[in-house]
N, C-alpha and C positions, 0 to 999 in steps of 0.2 A: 504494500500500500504506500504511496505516496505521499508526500506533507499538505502536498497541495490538493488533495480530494476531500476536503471538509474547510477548504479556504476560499474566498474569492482573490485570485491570483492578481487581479488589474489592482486590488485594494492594497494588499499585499507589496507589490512591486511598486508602486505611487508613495506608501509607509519610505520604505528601505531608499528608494531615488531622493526621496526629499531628505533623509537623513545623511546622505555621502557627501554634502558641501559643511565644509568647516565652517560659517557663518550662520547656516541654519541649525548646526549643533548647538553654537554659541548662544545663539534666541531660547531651543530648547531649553540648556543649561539654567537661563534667564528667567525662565519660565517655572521652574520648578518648585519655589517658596511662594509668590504670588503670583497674579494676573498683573499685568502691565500693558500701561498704553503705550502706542508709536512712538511717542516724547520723548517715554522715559528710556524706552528701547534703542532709539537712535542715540543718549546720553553715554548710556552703560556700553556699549557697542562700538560706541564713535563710528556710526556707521550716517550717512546723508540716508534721508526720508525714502527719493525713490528708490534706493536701494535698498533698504530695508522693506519698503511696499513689496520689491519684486519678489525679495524671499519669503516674506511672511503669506505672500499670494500660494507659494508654490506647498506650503507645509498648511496650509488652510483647505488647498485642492484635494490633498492627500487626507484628508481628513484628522490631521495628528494637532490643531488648534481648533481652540472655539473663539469666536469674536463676542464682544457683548458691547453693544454702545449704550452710552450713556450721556442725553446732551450731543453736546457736537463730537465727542471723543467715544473712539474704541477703546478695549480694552482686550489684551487676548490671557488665554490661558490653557493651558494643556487639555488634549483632550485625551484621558486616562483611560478609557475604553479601548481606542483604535493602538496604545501603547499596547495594551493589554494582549489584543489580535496577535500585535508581531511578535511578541513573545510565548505566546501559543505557537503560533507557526514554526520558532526556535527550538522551540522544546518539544514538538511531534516528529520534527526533523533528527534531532538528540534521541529521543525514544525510540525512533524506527531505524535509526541506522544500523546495519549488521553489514561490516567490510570484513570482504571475504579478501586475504591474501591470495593474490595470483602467483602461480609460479610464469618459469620464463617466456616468453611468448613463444619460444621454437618447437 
């Protein structure tokens, strides 16, 4: 059986893409004691706005934040379900694997 037959794989691989850039780690990282707005993100980060809009857009698509606006301002914040998923899929992968040593190929 495979990891990926009780996963939705497009959700799955969109999770793990938006996790591979060193800045959107950094946001996660960010993320983890509170929710934070763009302001404070672009502060901590020392990252410019639209550059931080294009990451925060790509880890929101993936479904790995939530936004909450309040007023004129967002706020984001982890979203601890879809964390949840990719570590499931980690650990079905870790539970089902059984490597078979090959001998030589001749």
């Amino acid at each position: 059986m495979q990891a990926t037959s009780s996963f939705n794989i497009n959700s799955i691989m969109a999770g793990f893409q938006a996790l591979s850039d060193p800045l959107r780690m950094k946001i996660v990282g960010s993320l983890q004691e509170q929710e934070l707005c763009v302001c404070d993100l672009c502060e901590l980060l020392e990252v410019n706005q639209s550059k931080l809009s294009f990451h925060l857009k790509i880890l929101k698509q993936a479904g790995l934040i939530i936004p909450r606006q309040s007023g004129r301002w967002i706020y984001y914040r982890l979203n601890l379900v879809q964390f949840a998923l990719l570590e499931e899929y980690l650990a079905e992968i870790c539970s089902q694997t059984k490597i078979i040593v090959r001998q030589s190929c001749e």
